[in-house]
Each structure stands twice: as structure tokens, then as C-alpha cells.
C-alpha positions in Angstrom: 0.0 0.0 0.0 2.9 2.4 1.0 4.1 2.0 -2.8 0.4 2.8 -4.2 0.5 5.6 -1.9 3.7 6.8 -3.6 3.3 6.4 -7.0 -0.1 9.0 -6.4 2.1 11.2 -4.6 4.9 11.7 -7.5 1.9 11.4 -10.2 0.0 14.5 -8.9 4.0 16.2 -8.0 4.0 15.7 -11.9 0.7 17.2 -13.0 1.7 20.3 -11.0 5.0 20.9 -12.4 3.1 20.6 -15.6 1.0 23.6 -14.3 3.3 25.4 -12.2 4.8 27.8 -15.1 0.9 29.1 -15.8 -0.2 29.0 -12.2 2.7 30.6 -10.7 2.2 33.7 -13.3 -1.2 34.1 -12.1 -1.0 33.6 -8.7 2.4 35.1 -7.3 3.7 36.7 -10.4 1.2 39.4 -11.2 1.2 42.6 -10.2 -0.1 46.2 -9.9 -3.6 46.7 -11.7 -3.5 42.9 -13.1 -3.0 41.6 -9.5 -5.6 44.0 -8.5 -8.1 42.7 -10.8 -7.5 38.6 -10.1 -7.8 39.0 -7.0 -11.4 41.0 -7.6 -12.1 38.3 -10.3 -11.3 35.3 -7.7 -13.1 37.1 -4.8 -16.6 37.1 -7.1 -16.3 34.0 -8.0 -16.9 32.7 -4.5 -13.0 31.5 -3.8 -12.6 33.8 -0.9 -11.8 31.5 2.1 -12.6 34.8 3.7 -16.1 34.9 2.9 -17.6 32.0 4.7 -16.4 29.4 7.4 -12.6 28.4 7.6 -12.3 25.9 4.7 -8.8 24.9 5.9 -10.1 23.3 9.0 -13.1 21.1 9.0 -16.2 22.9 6.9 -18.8 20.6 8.9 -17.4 21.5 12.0 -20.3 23.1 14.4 -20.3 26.8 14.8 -22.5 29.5 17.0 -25.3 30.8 15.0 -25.8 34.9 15.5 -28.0 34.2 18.9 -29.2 31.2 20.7 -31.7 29.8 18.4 -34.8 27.4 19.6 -34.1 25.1 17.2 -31.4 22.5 16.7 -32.5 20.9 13.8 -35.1 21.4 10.7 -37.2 18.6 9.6 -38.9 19.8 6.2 -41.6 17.9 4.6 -42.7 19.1 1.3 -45.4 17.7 -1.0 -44.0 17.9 -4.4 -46.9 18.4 -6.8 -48.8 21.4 -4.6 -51.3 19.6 -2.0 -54.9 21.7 -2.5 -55.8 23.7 1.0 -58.9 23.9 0.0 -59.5 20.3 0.5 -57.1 20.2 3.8 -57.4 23.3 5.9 -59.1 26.0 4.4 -62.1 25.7 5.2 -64.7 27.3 2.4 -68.6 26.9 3.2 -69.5 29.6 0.4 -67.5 27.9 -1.8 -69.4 25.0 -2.0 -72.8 27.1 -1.8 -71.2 28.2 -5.7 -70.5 24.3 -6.5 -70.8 24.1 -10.7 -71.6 27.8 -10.9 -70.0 29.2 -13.6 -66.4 31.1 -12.6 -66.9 34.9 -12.1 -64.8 37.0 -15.1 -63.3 39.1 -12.2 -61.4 35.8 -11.2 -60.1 35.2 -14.6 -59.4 38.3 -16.2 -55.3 39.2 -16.2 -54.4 36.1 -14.2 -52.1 33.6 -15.8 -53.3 29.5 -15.3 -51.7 26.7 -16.5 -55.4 24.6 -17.2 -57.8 26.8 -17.2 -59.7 27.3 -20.7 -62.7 29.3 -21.6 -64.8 29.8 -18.6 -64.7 26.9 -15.6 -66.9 25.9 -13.0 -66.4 26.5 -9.4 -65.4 23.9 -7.5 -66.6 23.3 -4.0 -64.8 21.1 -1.1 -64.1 17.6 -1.8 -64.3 17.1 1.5 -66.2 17.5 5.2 -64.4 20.0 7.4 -64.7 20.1 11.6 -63.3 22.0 14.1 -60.7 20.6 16.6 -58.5 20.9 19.6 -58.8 23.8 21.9 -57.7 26.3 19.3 -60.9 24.9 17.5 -58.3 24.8 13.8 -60.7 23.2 10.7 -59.1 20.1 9.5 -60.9 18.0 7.0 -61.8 14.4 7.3 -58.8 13.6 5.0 -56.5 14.1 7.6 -58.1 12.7 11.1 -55.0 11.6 12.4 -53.4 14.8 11.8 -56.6 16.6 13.6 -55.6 15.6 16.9 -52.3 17.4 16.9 -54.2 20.5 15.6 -53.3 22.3 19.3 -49.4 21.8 18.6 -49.1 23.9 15.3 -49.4 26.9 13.7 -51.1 27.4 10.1 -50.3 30.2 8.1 -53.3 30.3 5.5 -52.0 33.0 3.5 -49.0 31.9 1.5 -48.0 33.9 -1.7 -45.8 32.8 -4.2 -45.1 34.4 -8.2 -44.2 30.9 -10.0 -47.3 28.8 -10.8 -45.1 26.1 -12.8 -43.7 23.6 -10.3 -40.1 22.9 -11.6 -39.5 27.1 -10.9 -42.3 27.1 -8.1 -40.4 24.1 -6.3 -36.9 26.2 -6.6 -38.0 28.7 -5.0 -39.6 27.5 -2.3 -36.1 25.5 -1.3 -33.6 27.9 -3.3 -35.3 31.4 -2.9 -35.0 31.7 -6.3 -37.5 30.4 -9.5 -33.7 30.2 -11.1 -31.0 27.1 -11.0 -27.7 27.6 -9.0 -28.8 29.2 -5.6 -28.5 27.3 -2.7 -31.0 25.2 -0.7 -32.3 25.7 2.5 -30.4 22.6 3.8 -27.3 23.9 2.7 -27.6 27.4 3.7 -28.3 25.6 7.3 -25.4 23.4 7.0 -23.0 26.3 5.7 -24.1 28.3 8.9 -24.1 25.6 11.5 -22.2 23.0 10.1 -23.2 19.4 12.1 -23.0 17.9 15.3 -22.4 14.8 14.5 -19.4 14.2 12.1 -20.4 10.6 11.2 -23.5 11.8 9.2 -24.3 14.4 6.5 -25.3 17.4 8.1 -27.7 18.0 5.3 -29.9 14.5 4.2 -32.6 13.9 1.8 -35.2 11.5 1.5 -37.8 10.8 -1.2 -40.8 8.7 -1.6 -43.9 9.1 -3.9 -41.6 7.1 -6.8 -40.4 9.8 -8.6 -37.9 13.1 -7.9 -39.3 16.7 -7.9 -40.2 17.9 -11.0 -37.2 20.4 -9.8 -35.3 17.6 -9.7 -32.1 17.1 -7.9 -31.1 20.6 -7.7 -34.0 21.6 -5.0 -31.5 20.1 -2.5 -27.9 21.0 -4.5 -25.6 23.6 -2.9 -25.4 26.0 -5.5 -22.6 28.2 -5.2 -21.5 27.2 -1.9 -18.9 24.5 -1.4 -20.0 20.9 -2.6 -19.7 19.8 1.2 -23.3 21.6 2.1 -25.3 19.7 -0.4 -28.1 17.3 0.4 -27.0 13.6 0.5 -29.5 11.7 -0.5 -30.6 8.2 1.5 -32.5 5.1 -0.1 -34.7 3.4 2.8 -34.4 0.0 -0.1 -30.9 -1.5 -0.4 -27.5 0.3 0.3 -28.8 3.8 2.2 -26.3 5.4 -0.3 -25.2 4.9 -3.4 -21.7 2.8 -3.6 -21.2 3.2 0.6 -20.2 -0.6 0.2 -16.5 -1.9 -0.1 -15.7 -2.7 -3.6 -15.3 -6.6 -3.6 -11.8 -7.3 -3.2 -11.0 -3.7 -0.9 -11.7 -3.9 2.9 -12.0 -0.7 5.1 -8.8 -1.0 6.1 -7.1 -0.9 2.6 -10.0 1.7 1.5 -9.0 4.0 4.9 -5.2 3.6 3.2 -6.7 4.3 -1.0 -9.1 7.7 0.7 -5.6 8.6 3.0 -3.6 9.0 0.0 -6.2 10.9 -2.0 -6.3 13.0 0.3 -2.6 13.8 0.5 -2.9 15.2 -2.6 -5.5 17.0 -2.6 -3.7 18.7 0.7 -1.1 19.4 -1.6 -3.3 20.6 -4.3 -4.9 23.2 -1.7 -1.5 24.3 -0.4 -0.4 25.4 -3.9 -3.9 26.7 -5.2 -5.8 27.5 -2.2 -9.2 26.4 -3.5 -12.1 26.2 -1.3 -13.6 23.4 -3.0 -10.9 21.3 -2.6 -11.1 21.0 1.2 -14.7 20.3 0.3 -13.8 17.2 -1.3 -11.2 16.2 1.2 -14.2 16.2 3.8 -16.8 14.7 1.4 -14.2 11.2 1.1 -13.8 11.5 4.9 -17.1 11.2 5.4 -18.0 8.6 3.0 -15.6 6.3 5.0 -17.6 7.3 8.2 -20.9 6.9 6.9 -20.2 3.2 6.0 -20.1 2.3 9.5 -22.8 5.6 10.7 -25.7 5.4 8.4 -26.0 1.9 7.4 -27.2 2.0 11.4 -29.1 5.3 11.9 -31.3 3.7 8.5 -31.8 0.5 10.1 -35.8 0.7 11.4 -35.8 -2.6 12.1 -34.9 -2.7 15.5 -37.6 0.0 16.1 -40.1 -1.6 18.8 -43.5 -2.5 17.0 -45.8 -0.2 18.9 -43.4 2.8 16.9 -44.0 0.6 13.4 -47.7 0.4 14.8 -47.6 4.2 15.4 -45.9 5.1 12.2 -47.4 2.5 9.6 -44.4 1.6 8.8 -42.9 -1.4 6.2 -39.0 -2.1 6.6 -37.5 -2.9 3.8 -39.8 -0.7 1.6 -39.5 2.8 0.0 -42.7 4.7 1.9 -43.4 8.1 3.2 -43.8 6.4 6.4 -40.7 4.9 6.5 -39.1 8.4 5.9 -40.8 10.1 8.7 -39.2 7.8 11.4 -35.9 8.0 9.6 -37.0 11.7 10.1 -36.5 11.4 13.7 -33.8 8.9 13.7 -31.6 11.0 12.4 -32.4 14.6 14.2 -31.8 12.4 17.1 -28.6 11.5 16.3 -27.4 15.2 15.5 -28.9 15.6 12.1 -29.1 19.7 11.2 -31.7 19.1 8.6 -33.8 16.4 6.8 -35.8 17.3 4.1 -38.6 14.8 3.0 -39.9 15.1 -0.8 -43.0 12.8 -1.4 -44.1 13.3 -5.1 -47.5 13.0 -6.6 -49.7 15.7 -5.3 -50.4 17.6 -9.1 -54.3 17.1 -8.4 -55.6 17.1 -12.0 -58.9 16.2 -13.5 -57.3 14.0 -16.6 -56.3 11.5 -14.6 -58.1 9.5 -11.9 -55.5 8.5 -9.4 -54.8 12.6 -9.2 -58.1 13.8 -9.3 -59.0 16.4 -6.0 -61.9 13.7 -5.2 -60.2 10.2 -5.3 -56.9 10.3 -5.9 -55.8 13.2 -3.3 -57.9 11.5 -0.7 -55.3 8.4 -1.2 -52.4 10.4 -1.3 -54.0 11.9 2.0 -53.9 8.5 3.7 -50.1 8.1 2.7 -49.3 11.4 5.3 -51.8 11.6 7.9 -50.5 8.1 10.6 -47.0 9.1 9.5 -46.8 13.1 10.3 -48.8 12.2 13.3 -46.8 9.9 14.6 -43.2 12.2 13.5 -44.9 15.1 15.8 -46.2 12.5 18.9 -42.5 11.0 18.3 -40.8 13.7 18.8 -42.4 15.2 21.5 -42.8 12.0 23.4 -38.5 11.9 23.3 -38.2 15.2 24.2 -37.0 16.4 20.8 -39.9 18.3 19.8 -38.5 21.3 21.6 -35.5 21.9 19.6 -36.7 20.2 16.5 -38.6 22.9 13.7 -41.1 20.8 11.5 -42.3 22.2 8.3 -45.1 21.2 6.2 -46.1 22.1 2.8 -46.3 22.2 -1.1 -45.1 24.8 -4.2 -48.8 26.7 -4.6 -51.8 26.6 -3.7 -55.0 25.2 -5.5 -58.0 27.4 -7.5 -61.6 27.8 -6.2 -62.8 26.9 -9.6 -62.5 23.5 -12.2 -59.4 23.4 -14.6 -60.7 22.8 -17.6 -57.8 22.4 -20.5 -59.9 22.7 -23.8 -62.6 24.5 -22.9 -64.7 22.0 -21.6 -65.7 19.5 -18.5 -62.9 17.4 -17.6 -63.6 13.6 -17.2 -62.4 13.7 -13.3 -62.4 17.0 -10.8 -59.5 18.5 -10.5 -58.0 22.1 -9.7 -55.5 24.4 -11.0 -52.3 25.3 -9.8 -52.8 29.2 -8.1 -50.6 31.6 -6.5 -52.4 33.9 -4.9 -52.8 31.8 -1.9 -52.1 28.5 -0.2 -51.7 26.7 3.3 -48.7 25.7 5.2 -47.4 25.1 8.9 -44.7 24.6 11.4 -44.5 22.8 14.6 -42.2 22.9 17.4 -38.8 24.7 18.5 -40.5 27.9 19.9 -43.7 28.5 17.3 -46.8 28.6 18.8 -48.9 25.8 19.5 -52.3 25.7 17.9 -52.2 29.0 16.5 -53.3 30.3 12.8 -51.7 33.6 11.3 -53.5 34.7 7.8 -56.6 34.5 6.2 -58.4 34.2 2.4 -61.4 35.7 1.1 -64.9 34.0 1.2 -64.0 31.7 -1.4 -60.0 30.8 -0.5 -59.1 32.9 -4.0 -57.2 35.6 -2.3 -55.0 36.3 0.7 -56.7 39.3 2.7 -54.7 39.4 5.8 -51.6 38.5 7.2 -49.6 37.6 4.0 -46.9 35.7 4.1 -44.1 35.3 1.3 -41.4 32.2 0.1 -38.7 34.6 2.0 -41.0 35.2 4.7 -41.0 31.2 5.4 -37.0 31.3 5.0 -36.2 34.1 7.1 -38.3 32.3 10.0 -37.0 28.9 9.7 -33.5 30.9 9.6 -34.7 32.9 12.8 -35.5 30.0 14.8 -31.9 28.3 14.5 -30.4 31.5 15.4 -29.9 33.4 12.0 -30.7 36.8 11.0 -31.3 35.8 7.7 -30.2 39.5 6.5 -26.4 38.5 8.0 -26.4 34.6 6.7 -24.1 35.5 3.1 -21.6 34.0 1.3 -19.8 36.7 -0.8 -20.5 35.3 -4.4 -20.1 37.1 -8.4 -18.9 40.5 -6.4 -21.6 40.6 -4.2 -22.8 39.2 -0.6 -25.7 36.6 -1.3 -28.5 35.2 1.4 -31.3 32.9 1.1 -33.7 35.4 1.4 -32.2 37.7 -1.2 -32.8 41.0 -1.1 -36.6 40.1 1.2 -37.6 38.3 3.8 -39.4 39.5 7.1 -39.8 36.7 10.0 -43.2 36.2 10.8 -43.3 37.2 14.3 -47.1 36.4 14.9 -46.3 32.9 14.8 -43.4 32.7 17.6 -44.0 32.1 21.1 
């Protein structure tokens, strides 16, 4: 092994002498005006070590946030496909006394929807609504599990977004931008916190629902922050990550020796170039030798005691929302910053049955409610729901009225995706309990009070780990960057 470990040593020696005459010009041999301008170039471009955590020493390494934040870690659940609130928890009594009425021109004229042809019906509540808990919250009767832990959330029910397409619509709601290359919410968290545990990811994702965001992978990328802050992706079905087992023929010990000697040279490599990113990958193999003893363990739901696969409605050894929300917990109990959970399949459309707002939601409805439950009475049952912030929701919101795509009755009921307002909450880690901030208009159209935007959402998850979101940058293309951009207010209302 000592030979192998040589022979890399001299090979990447050689590559840099190959480079040394070009590098050395640009890096020590400029001066005046040119060295003025390189270093402006290289500063924009992100490879400041100055402008972010010190990438010499450990990335991951935990750090202080701006103020003693109520929450330790983020667990972020978010219904790819836009869940409708009008069948969920916005409850809508005159919109079902204007069931199959023909859609008011006021509603339609200088809007933009992506079905909606000729004049639609309205559509009224595919479902039957009650009040419960002490704060009295409507729930409907798709989500009766859910209804009991009405008293431990708080809804906002007037959500705003500009993108009504979901790839852009889905961006934005993790990136703060309807644009690829920003940043997720994970890896902003990560970036600012780093981990405290530095056997596992700080930053993990996990997917059910069979398919990706329509997004796609980028929804948990880190943008233009170091590689080290994205998402790492976990499979509850096989290996938990991609490739996490030996080679056949290597054991750990000869693949601690292989990742050792990597990782000389890319110390070397950083000495001579001094590039952020390459510290980033030094960490990133570090970890992957870690995680094959770490996460092949924290995945495990097996040992779990069968009143918690009872609770849960959980399968081992399948790929299920259910499954994800106990590995949810698993891992914020082991030191986890932030989990985000995508489950696909919530694009409630009338041309196909098994999406349509009066069947196939109802399903998809069943899928959540035991397992959310459960991830809420779980946590705070071990103590965790305290420091643990829980998000719930989708891209956009849902119309008061039918798509219709040519004109004309669709075969099954189904609603369009809308902007103007939707429905989502947050549990836990110092947000009230059974509170609701924001309302619609008679017919869940319009946000009339207490309106709340994407960067709104960001700057409050940011808040509650400590962050003023207007200080969280990372100096990027000559200027300083945040989540929320150049918005963002924290919705106080909703704090305790």
C-alpha cells in the first residue's frame, strides 16, 4: 500500500509541475492593476476562504449561529406536486354554496393558469371540514390523524408565491429563487451551523412518492457554496447510499489507506492553489468512509419496537413516506441539522383518476396523515420536539374553480395550480402551539390578511436556528448573497 500511496504522490508532483509555469504567473507573479483585478475576479467567484467558514479546517465543524436559536434541527416535509388547501385546511362553506356555478370574469381576467380554458366551474370542497383541539383549527376528514395534533401547530393560510409552474415554483420554495444555481435551505443551514455529529451528512434527503421533484435534484444541490453543504440523499431500499459498500476485493482497512492517499494530494493541491472546494472534497471522502459504519445504522428501522411501526405504519424494507418520517427522527436524534422529506404525486388534476381532487388526493391523504402524526407525537414523546422545527407544505396553492384544458368538462375534478394563496405550517422549537396567522377571502381565491411570502417562510426557519437571515451570506459574483435575497421578514405572529 505504501508503494500505491507513492506512486499517487509523485503522479499529482508531476501534474503540478506541468501547471506550475501558468499557475505561478497568475497567482504570485502578477502585479499592480492585473493583481488588483484577479484578485477581484477570484473574490466574485466565490473563492474567498474569507467569505464563509474556515475551509482549511473542518467545513462541517459546528459553529455559533448569530443568537441562541430554539431550534437545533429542521425537519422539512414538502409535498412535491402542490397539495390543495382547499381540501385540507381551508375551510370554504361559500364555496361550496357556488359548487358548478360558472367562474366569475373578475377571477379570470389578467391572471395567468396553467389549465384553465374558456370559462370553468367552481369547485366546492371535496371534503367534510370540523373544528378541533382547543384552538378549535378546521381540519378536514382527510387528515383525522393529523386533527388531533391541531393544538401543537401553527397554520399560516395566507402563502404567496409568483411561479405557478412547479419545476421554478419548487426552486423557489427550497432555493429562494424560481432560477437554477442558488442554494437550498439545507445547505444554507449546513453552511451556517455545520453538524454535530461528524459521522452523518449534516444536510440529508429522502424521497418517496416514486419519482424526484419535477425540480429535480437541484431543489437540495448547494449551488454556489462548497460541494460539502449539499443534500446527500438516502434510499430506505438497499444500500442507504449509493456505492457506501467496499468494492469486492478492498476492505475498510485498505480503503482508509486508498481515501488517505487521496487525500494527501489534494492537501497538496490546496497548499499550492488555495481552493475552497478542494477542502470540500477532502471532507466529502472523509465522510463517506464514516458513513459506511454511521448510516447503514441510523437507516436501520428494524430494531424500532412494533408499537413505533404500529404508530408510524411503517414497512421495513420498503421505500414509503412512512418509513421516511421515522428516519426523520432517527436522524435529528442523532445530530442531524436538517432532513428534508420530498413525497411526489400531489399535481391534483382532472385528466387522470388517481390525481383527481376527489379520489386520488384523498389516497395520497392517507399516505401522510398516521406518519406526520406519529413524527410530531414521536418527537415530542422523546423530548425532541422542543428543539426540532417541522415544516409542512407544497409549491402553490390550489383554484376555487375547475381546470378545464380545452374548454370543456374534464372527465375527473380537479384544480389548477394558483398563487395567490395556499396553506402551510410549522411545529415545534419555539412556534406557537395551535395558532393560525392569515386569512383568504370567502371563497379561498385571495390572501386578505396576514400575508406571508417564500422569503418570509425562509427568514423564520433561519430565525429559529439563530440566524438573521439578512447576515447569513456567502460573498458570491462580487456581491454578498443570502437565502432570502434581497426580502424576507420573519413572521413574528407565529413565535412564542
Amino acid at each position: 500500500m505504501s508503494r500505491l500511496h507513492d506512486k499517487l504522490l509523485r503522479e499529482a508532483s508531476e501534474e503540478t509541475l506541468r501547471f506550475i509555469t501558468r499557475r505561478h504567473f497568475l497567482l504570485d507573479c502578477v502585479t499592480g492593476l492585473g493583481a488588483a483585478a484577479l484578485g477581484s475576479f477570484l473574490t466574485s467567484c466565490g473563492s474567498s476562504a474569507a467569505a464563509g467558514p474556515d475551509f482549511s479546517a473542518d467545513p462541517m465543524a459546528p459553529r455559533a449561529p448569530h443568537f441562541p436559536g430554539r431550534a437545533k434541527s429542521v425537519i422539512y416535509l414538502h409535498m412535491a406536486g402542490a397539495p390543495s388547501q382547499l381540501e385540507l385546511f381551508d375551510y370554504k362553506p361559500d364555496l361550496q354554496k357556488l359548487h358548478n356555478q360558472l367562474c366569475p370574469q373578475s377571477l379570470l381576467e389578467g391572471k395567468k393558469f396553467a389549465f384553465i380554458r374558456g370559462v370553468p366551474k367552481m369547485l366546492g370542497p371535496q371534503a367534510v371540514f370540523a373544528q378541533h383541539g382547543e384552538s378549535r383549527a378546521w381540519v378536514s376528514d382527510h387528515m383525522p390523524h393529523f386533527a388531533t395534533m391541531a393544538d401543537e401547530v401553527s397554520f399560516l393560510k395566507a402563502v404567496q408565491t409568483d411561479q405557478f409552474n412547479h419545476g421554478p415554483a419548487q426552486l423557489l420554495m427550497q432555493t429562494g429563487s424560481a432560477r437554477l444555481g442558488r442554494p437550498s435551505i439545507g445547505s444554507w443551514v449546513t453552511y451556517g451551523l455545520g453538524t454535530e455529529n461528524s459521522n452523518l451528512p449534516g444536510f440529508v434527503v429522502l424521497t418517496s412518492g416514486g419519482k424526484t421533484p419535477d425540480a429535480g435534484k437541484s431543489v437540495w444541490g448547494s449551488g454556489f457554496l462548497p460541494s460539502v453543504y449539499q443534500g446527500v440523499q438516502c434510499r430506505t431500499k438497499g444500500d442507504p447510499v449509493l456505492f457506501l459498500t467496499d468494492p469486492e476485493g478492498m476492505d475498510r482497512n485498505l480503503r482508509k489507506q486508498s481515501i488517505d492517499a487521496i487525500n494527501d494530494i489534494n492537501r497538496q493541491e490546496y497548499e499550492t492553489f488555495g481552493d475552497p472546494e478542494t477542502m470540500a472534497r477532502i471532507s466529502q471522502y472523509e465522510l463517506a468512509y464514516k458513513m459506511q459504519i454511521s448510516v447503514p445504522d441510523v437507516m436501520d428501522i428494524n430494531k424500532e419496537p412494533a408499537y413505533i411501526h404500529e404508530m408510524y405504519g411503517t414497512q421495513p424494507g420498503k421505500e414509503s413516506f412512512a418509513n421516511n418520517c421515522l428516519l426523520a427522527r432517527k436522524l435529528v436524534e442523532k445530530g442531524v441539522r436538517f432532513v428534508q422529506l420530498y413525497d411526489w404525486g400531489w399535481d391534483s388534476h382532472g385528466t387522470d383518476e388517481n390525481l383527481a381532487i376527489d379520489y386520488g388526493f384523498r389516497n395520497k391523504c392517507r399516505e401522510i396523515d398516521r406518519p406526520i402524526t406519529a413524527l410530531l407525537k414521536d418527537l415530542k414523546q422523546r423530548g425532541l420536539l422542543d428543539e426540532t422545527l417541522v415544516v409542512w407544505g407544497g409549491e402553490f396553492g390550489r383554484t376555487p374553480m375547475q381546470e378545464n384544458r380545452d374548454g370543456k368538462d374534464t372527465p375527473y375534478l380537479g384544480r389548477d395550480h394558483h398563487v395567490e394563496a395556499f396553506t402551510m405550517w410549522m411545529a415545534g422549537a419555539g412556534i406557537k402551539k395551535g395558532f393560525t396567522w392569515g386569512e383568504t377571502d370567502e371563497i379561498g381565491y385571495a390572501a386578505v390578511k396576514g400575508k406571508v411570502a417564500i422569503n418570509d417562510i425562509h427568514a423564520t426557519i433561519l430565525q429559529q436556528l439563530g440566524f438573521d437571515h439578512e447576515k447569513l451570506t456567502y460573498q458570491f459574483q462580487g456581491r454578498p448573497f443570502r437565502l432570502t435575497d434581497v426580502g424576507g421578514h420573519v413572521i413574528t405572529p407565529i413565535l412564542a
